[in-house]
C-alpha positions as CSV (number, residue, x, y, z in Angstrom):
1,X,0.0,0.0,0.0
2,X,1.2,3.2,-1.2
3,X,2.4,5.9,1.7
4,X,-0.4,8.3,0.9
5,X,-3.1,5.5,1.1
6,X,-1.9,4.5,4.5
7,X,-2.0,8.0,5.9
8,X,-5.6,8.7,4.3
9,X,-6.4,5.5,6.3
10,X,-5.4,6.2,9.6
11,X,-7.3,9.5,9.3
12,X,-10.3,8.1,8.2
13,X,-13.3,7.9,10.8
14,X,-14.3,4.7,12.3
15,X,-13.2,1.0,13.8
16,X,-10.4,-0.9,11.9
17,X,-13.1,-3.7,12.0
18,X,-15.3,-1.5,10.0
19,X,-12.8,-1.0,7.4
20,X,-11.7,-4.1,6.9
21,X,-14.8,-5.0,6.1
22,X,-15.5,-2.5,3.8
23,X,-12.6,-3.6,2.0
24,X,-14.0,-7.2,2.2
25,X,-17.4,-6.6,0.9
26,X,-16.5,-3.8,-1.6
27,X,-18.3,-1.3,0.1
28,X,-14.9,1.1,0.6
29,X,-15.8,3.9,-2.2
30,X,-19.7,3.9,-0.6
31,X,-18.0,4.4,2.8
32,X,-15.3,6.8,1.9
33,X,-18.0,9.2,0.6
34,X,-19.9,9.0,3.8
35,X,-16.8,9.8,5.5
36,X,-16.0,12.5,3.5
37,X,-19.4,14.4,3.1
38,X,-21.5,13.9,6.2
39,X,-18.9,13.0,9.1
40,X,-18.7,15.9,10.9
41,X,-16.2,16.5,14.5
42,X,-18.3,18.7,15.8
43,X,-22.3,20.7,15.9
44,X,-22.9,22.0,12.8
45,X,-25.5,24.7,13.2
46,X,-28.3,22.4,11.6
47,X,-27.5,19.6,14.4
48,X,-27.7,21.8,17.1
49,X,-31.1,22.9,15.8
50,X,-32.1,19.1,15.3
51,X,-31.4,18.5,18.9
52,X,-32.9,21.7,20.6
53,X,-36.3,20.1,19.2
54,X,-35.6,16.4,20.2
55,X,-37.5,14.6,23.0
56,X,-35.9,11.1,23.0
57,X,-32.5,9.7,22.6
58,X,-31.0,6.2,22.9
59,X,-27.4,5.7,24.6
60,X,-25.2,3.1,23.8
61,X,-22.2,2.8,26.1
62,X,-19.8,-0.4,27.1
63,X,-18.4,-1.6,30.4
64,X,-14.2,-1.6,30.9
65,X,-14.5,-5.1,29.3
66,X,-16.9,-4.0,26.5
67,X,-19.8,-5.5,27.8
68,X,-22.6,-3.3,26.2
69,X,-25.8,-2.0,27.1
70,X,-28.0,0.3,25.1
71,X,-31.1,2.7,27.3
72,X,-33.3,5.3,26.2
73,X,-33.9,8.5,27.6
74,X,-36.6,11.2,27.0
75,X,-37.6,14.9,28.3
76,X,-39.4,18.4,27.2
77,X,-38.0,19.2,23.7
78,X,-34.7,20.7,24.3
79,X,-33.7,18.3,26.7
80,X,-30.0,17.4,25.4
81,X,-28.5,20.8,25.9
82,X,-25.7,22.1,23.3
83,X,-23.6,24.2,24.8
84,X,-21.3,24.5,22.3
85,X,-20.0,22.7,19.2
86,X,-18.2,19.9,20.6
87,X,-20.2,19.6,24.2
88,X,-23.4,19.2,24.6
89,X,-25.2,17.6,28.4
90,X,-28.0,15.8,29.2
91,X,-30.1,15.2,32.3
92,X,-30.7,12.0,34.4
93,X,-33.8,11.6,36.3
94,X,-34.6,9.2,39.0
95,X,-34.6,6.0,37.8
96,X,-35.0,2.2,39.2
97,X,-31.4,2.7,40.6
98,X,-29.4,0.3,38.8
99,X,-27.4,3.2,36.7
100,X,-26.3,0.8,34.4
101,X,-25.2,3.5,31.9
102,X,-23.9,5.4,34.6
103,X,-21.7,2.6,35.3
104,X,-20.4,2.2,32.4
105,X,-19.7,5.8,31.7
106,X,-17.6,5.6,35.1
107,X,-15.3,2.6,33.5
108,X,-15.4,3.5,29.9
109,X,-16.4,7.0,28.5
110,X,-16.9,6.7,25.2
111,X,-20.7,7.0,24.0
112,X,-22.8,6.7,21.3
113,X,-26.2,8.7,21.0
114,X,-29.0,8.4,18.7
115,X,-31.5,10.6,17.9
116,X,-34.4,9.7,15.6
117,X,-37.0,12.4,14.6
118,X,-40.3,9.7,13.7
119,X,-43.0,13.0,13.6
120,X,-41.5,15.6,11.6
121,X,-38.4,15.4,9.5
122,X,-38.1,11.9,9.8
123,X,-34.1,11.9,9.7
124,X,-31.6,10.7,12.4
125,X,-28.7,12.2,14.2
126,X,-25.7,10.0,15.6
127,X,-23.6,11.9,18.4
128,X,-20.0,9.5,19.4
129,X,-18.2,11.1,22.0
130,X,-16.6,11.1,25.5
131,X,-18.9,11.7,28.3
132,X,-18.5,12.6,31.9
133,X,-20.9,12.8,35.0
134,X,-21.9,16.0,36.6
135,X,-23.9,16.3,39.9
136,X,-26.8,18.6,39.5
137,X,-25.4,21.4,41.4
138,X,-22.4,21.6,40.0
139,X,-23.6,21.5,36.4
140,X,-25.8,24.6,36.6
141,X,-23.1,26.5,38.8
142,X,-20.5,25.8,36.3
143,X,-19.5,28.6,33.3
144,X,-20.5,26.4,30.7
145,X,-24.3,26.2,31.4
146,X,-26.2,28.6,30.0
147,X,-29.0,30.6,31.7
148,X,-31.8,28.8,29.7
149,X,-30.1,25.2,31.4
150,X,-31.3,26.5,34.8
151,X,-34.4,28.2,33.9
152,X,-36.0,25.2,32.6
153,X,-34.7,22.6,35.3
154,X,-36.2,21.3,36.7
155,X,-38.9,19.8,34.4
156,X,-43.0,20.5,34.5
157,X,-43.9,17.9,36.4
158,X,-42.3,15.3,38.4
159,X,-38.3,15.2,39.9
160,X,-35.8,17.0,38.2
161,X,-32.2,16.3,37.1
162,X,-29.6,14.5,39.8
163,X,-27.1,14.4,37.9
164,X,-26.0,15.3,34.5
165,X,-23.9,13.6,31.9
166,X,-21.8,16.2,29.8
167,X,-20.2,14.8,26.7
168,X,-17.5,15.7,24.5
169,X,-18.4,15.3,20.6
170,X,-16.2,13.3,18.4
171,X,-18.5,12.4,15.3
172,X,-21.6,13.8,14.5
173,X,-23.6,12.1,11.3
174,X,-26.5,11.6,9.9
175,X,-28.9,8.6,10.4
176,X,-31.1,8.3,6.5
177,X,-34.5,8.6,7.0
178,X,-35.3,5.2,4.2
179,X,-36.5,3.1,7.2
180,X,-37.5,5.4,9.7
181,X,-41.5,5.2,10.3
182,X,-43.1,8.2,10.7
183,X,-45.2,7.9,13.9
184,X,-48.0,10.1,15.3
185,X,-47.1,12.2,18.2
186,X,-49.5,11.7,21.2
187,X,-49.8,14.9,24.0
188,X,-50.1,13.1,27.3
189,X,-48.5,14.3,30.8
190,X,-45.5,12.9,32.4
191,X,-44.2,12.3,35.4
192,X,-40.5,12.6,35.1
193,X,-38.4,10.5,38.0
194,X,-41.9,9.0,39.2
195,X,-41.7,6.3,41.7
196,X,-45.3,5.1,40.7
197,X,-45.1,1.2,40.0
198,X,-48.3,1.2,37.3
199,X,-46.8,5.0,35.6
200,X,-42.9,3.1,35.3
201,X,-44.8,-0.2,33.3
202,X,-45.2,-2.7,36.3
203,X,-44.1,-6.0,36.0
204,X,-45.0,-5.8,32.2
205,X,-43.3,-8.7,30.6
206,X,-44.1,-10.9,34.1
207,X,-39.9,-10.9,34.9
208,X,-40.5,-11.0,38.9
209,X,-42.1,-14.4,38.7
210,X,-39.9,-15.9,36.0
211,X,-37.3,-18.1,36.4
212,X,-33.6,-15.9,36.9
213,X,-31.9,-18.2,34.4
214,X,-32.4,-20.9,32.3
């Protein structure tokens, strides 16, 4: 391979797994026009716009060992706040305790977040990046947060943020909209951090009385 080849290599985004299969299933010239034209470092204007309006997210993260997990997490529009064009924060509520992607944040910061508009534009937004936690307090005293952070925290109704997790962006790309559904958004309230057993889902798919392993 020819000097200038490896060098465009090593600079290109992505996993070496990902590029050796590229190169395995001919997909490399596809690839390396994604990479060039929509793989963004930072917040492009347009992105932070996307995610002032967004409402839901889903977080992938990995353990020290790489064992993975992937949660959601919702709030008001506006939620995930940008506070500039490589940082952006977002809040976590009271939950069932378990801070699994907590956890893994604490071994292993790197983060992948996905945001899918299914109402409106129908497009997606994926955010890779390094993330941190933040107590609450510390968050909104910090120089970073802007004024609208603690003006709208904490939410309408329910708990607000305990802690916060601030991440760093290191790829920002689009997510096509071909098999995204559009879906029809329905206005109900929500209790944000609720303790309320029948409000979190119950024992839905009837775990407490099944059998821990198998």
């Amino acid at each position: 391979m020819k000097e200038g080849a490896i060098a465009e290599r090593i600079a290109l985004p992505g996993s070496d797994g990902e590029h050796e299969l590229q190169e395995k299933w001919n997909t490399t010239p596809r690839a390396h026009a994604f990479y060039r034209h929509q793989v963004l470092d930072y917040l492009n204007s347009l992105m932070q716009t996307f995610l002032a309006k967004q409402e839901m997210m889903f977080v992938g993260t990995a353990d020290r060992h790489g064992e993975a997990d992937t949660s959601f997490r919702a709030g008001l529009p506006g939620f995930v706040h940008v506070l500039d064009e490589k940082t952006l924060a977002y809040p976590e509520y009271r939950g069932n305790g378990v801070m699994s992607s907590l956890g893994n944040i604490s071994e292993n910061p790197h983060v992948g977040l996905l945001f899918v508009d299914f109402t409106e534009a129908k497009i997606g937004l994926h955010v890779n990046g390094r993330a941190r936690i933040v107590e609450n307090d510390q968050f909104l005293r910090d120089a970073a947060a802007s004024e609208p952070v603690r003006e709208d925290n904490p939410p309408a109704t329910g708990r607000g943020a305990e802690l916060w997790v601030v991440v760093t962006v290191v790829e920002a790309y689009i997510h096509c909209s071909k098999h995204i559904p559009r879906m029809q958004k329905i206005n109900e309230e929500i209790h944000w951090g609720t303790d309320d057993v029948r409000a979190k889902g119950g024992d839905y798919f009837r775990a407490k009385t099944s059998p821990r392993t198998r």
